[in-house]
N, C-alpha and C positions, 0 to 999 in steps of 0.2 A: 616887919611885914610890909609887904605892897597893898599901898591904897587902891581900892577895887573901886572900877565905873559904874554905874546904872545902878542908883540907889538912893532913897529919899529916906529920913530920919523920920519916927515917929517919935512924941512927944516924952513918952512912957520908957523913953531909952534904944524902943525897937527900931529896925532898919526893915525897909522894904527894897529885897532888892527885884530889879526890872530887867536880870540880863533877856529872860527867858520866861516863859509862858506861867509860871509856877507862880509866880508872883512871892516868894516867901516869907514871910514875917518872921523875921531873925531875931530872938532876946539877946542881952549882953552875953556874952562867952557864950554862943551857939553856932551851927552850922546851918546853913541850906539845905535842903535836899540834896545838892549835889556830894554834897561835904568840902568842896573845896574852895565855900569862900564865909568869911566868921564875921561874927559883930564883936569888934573891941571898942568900948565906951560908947557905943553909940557909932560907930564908924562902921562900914563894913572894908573890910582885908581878902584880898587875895592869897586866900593861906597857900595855896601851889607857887605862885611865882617865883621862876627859877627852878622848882624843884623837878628832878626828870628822872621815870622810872626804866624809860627805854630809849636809847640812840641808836638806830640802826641803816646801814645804806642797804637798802632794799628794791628790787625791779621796780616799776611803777607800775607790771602790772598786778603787780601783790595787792593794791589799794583797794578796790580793782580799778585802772583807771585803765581801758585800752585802745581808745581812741584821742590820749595827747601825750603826745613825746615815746611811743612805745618804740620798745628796747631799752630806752634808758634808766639809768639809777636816780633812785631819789632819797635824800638826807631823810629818814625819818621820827620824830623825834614826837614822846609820849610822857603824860605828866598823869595824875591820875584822878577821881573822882567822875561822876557822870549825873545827868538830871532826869534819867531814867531807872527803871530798876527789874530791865527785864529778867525773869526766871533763868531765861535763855541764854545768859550773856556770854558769851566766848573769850572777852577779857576780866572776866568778874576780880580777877584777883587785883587789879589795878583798878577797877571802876567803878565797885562797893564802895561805900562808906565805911562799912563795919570793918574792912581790910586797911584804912589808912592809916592808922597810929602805929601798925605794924611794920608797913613797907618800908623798904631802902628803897634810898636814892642819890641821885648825887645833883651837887649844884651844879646852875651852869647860866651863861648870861647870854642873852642874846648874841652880842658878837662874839661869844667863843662858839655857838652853834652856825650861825651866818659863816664866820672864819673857815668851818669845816667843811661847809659844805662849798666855798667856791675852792677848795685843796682838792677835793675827791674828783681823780681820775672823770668825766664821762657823765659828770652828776649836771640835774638836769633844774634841783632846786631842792626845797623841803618839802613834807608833809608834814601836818598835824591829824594825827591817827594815835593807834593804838587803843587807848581813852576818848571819851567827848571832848573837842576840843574846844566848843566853845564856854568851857566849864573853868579852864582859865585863859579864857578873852585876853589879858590883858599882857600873858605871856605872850599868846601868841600872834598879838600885833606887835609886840615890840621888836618880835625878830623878822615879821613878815614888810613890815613898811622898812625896812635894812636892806631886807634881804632883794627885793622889789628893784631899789633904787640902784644894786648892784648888778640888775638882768637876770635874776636866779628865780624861777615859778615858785608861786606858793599853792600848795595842793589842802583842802580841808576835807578829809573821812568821818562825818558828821551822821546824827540823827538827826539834823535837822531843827531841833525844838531850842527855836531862839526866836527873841523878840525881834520884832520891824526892826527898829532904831540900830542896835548893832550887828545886824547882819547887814543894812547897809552900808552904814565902814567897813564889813571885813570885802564885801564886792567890789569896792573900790583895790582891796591887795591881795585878793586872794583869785588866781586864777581860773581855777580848777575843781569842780567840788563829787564828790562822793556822795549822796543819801543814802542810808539806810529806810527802805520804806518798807515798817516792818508789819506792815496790812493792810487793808483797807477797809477797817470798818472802825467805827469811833469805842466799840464794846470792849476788842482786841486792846487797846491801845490804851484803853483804860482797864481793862482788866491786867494785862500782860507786860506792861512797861510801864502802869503810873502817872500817864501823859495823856498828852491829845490828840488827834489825829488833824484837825481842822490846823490846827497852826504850821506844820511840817506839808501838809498839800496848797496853804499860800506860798511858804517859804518856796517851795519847788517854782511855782511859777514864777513867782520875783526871778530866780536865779538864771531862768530860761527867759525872761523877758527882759534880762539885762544884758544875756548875749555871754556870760560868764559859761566854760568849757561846763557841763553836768553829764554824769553817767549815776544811772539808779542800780543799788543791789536789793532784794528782796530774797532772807532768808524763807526757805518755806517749809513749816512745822506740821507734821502729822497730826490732824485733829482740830488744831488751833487757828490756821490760817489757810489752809487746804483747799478751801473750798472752789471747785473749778467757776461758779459764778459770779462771785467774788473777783476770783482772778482775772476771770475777763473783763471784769468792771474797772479792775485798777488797771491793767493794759491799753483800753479803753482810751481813757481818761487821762493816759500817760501821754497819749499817741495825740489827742485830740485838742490837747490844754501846754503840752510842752514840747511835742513834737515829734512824727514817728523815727527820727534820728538823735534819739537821746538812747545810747545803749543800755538796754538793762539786762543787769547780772543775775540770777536765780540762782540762788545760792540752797542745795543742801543741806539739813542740818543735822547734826548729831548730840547725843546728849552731852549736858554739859552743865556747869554749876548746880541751879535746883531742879533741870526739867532731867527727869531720867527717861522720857519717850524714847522710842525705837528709833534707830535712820530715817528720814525721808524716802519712800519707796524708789526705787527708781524709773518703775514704768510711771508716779506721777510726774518725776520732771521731766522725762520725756515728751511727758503729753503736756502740761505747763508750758512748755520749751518752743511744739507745736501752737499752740496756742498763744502766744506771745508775737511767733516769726506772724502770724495772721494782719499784726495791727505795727509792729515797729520793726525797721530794717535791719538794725543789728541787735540781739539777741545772743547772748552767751550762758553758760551753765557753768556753776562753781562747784567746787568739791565732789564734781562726780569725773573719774579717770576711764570707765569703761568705754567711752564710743568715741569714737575721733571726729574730729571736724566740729565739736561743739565749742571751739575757744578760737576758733577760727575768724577771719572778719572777709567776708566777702563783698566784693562792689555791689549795693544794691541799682546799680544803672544796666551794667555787663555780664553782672554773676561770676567773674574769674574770682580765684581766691588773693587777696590783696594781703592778706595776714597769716601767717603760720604758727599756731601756738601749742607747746609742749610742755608740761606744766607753768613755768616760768619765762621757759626760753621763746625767744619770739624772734622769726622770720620773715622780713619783709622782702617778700615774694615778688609782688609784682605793684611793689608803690616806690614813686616819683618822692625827689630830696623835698619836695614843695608837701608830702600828704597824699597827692592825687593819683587815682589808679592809673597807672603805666599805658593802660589801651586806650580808656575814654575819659580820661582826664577827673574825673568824677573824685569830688572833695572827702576823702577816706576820713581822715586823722588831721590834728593840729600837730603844728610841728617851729621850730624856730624858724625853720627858712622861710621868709615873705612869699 
């Protein structure tokens, strides 16, 4: 097993470990809440390390990230456990605890994942997705500070719920980050996922005040997170605290592991969607296919459409090798070209 970071010994045998907000009191032969990291004698282990349920080359905009490098592929690579436990979860079969003594998977070491990913055709770098990725931390700096020094992005699809300390080191390699911001109120977050909400809306700002690429998804649940004042409150606060050019995704939701709720209506993300365009410049809609032009990116300077998107496939319409909109110059998207 891999020796795991951010954890102090209690007397009595127990491990506290510090990656993340939970703070856990680990006995010998125990797990985390996450499940993927154990106290052996008094040590705590990295029981993921190396181990990978998913490698996939995937769009970047699948992440969703679609303001850096769009068009391109990204390695993405998936190990399992999570420090959340939402009802809702859409990877539950990799990111339960109760599901890990079951799962397959295969090994794999850092530079055999790094290796692959500077081989693939058009690839733009990795992600860590699938699962929480900072649940094995330790994987995924090993491949990201590699992967970094060879020119290749590192992308994180997180929830967010990670202590100061090492989300600081991952900002230093990780270029790109995903949040899932799955409400805003602290009842939600404790009722619905097990966590907190107060730590994931510092984390956001660190992330935005270090200048690191961030685009927000916000699943949104019929009953549970719906609330149009609410909404406005977290749009709000997105716009006002991390900037109204931080895209956010508004994602649909459908049932899925314990929650059997209905779909998300569709007239509300419509209105969500309006609601949203009121307070940040780019605004998109997930898992809804009926109306066009909602995954679209338009210049907020000129209004031309500067992005064309079809489920996956994406069109760059009317943007400059640099990001910038083709008529007025205006900073779209990240991209490698200086």
């Amino acid at each position: 097993m891999h020796t795991a970071e951010y954890f102090r010994k209690k007397p009595d045998g127990a491990v506290v470990c510090t990656l993340c907000p939970h703070q856990c009191i680990i006995k010998p032969d125990q797990y985390g809440t996450c499940g993927a990291r154990v106290n052996h004698a008094g040590e705590l282990f990295a029981a993921t390390w190396g181990k990978v349920t998913a490698l996939h080359n995937d769009p970047i905009e699948k992440k969703p990230l679609y303001h850096f490098h769009p068009g391109s592929m990204i390695l993405s690579v998936g190990s399992f456990g999570c420090n959340m436990n939402c009802s809702f979860c859409q990877n539950h079969h990799i990111s339960q605890p109760e599901a890990l003594e079951k799962l397959p998977y295969k090994s794999c070491s850092p530079h055999e994942i790094v290796e692959l990913a500077e081989q693939l055709p058009g690839n733009s770098g990795i992600s860590y997705t699938y699962n929480e990725p900072s649940v094995w931390y330790e994987f995924m700096m090993d491949i990201a500070i590699p992967a970094k020094e060879k020119g290749l992005k590192n992308v994180a699809v997180s929830n967010g719920f990670i202590n100061p300390e090492p989300l600081g080191r991952l900002l230093e390699v990780i270029d790109a980050f995903n949040i899932d911001l799955k409400g805003f109120t602290s009842e939600f977050y404790k009722e619905r996922t097990g966590s907190e909400l107060k730590p994931v809306l510092k984390n956001l700002k660190t992330i935005a005040d270090r200048g690191n690429h961030l685009e927000i998804t916000h699943l949104v649940i019929p009953g549970l997170n719906d609330n149009r004042e609410s909404f406005w409150e977290m749009v709000k606060w997105i716009s006002n605290e991390l900037g109204r050019f931080v895209p956010l995704h508004i994602s649909r939701y459908f049932p899925n592991y314990k929650l059997a709720l209905e779909p998300t209506p569709l007239d509300t993300m419509y209105n969500f969607y309006e609601i949203a365009r009121e307070h940040l410049a780019w605004v998109y809609l997930g898992n809804v296919h009926s109306q066009a032009g909602v995954s679209d990116t338009h210049c907020p300077h000129c209004g031309i459409t500067v992005i064309e998107r079809g489920g996956y496939a994406t069109g760059l319409k009317n943007a400059r090798a640099d990001g910038k909109c083709s008529k007025c110059k205006f900073q779209i998207f990240k991209t490698h070209t200086p």
